[in-house]
C-alpha positions as CSV (number, residue, x, y, z in Angstrom):
1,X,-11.4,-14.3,0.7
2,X,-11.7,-14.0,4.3
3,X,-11.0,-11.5,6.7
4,X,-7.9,-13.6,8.0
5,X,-7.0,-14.1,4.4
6,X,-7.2,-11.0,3.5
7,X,-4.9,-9.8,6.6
8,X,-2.1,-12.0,5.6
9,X,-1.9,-11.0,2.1
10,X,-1.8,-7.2,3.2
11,X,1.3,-8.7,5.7
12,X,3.0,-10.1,2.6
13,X,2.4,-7.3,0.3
14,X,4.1,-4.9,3.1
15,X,6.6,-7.1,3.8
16,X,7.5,-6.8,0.5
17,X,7.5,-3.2,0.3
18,X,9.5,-3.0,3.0
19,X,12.2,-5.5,1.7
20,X,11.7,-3.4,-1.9
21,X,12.4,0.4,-0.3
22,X,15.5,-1.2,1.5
23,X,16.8,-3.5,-1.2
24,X,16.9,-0.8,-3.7
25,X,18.9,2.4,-4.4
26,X,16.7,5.2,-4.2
27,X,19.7,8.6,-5.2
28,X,18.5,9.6,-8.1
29,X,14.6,8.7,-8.0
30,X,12.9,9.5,-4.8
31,X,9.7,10.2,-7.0
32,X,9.0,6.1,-6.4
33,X,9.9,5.7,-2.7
34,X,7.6,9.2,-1.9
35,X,4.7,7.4,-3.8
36,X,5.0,4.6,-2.2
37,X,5.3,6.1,1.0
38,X,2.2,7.9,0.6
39,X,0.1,5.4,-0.6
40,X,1.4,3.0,2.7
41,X,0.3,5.9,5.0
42,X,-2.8,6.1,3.1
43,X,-3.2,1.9,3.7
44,X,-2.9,2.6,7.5
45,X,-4.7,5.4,8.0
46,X,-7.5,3.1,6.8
47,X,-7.1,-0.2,8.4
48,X,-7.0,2.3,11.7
49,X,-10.3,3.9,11.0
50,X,-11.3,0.5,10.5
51,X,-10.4,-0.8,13.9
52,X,-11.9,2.4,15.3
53,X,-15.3,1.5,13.5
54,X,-14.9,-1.7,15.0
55,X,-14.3,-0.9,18.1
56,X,-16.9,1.2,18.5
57,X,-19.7,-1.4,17.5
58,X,-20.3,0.3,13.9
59,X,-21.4,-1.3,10.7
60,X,-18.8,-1.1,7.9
61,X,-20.7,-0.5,4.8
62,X,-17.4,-0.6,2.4
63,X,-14.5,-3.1,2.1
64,X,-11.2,-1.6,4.0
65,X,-9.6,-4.1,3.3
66,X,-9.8,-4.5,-0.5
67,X,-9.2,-0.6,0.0
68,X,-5.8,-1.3,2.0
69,X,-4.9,-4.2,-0.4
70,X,-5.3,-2.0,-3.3
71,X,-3.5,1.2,-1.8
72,X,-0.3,-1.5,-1.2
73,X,-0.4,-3.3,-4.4
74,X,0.1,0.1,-6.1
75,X,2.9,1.3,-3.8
76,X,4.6,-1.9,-4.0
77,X,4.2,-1.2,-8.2
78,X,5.8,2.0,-7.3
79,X,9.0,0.2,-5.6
80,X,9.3,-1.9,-8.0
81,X,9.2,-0.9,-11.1
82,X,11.6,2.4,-12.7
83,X,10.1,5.9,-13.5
84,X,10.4,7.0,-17.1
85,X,11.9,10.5,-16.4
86,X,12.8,10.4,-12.8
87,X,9.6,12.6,-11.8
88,X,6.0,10.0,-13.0
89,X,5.9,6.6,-13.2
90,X,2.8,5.2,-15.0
91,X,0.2,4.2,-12.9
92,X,-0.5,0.0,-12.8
93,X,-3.3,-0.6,-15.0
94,X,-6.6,-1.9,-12.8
């Protein structure tokens, strides 16, 4: 996948957190939405240190973007999908 690629599905994965978080009634079960929330911050805090490694001429030794990908994919998992007890949700198998 290419870079471009790969920034397009991270656009359509938050997209679609987004559309999940408002879409969905969150009373009773904030456990989900505070996940989720967490892991998004987590996703940006990366692609920015990315940027910043970028921008300042250095060589990126890791993916970020596989790492931003991932971090999403699990919080939209958190949106979407119910918690067993209100409190833990099982975490999406790898």
């Amino acid at each position: 996948m290419t870079d471009y690629q790969g920034i397009e599905e991270i656009i359509r994965i938050a997209d679609e957190i987004s559309k999940q978080a408002n879409d969905k009634d969150y009373d009773n079960d904030t456990y989900r939405l505070k996940r989720a929330l967490d892991l998004t911050a987590r996703a940006l805090s990366m692609f920015a240190k990315m940027e910043q490694e970028r921008l300042a001429g250095e060589i990126v030794i890791h993916n970020p973007l596989e790492y931003v990908e991932a971090r999403l994919c699990t919080a939209l998992y958190y949106v979407m999908n119910t918690t067993k007890d209100g409190k833990r949700i099982d975490s999406p198998k790898p």
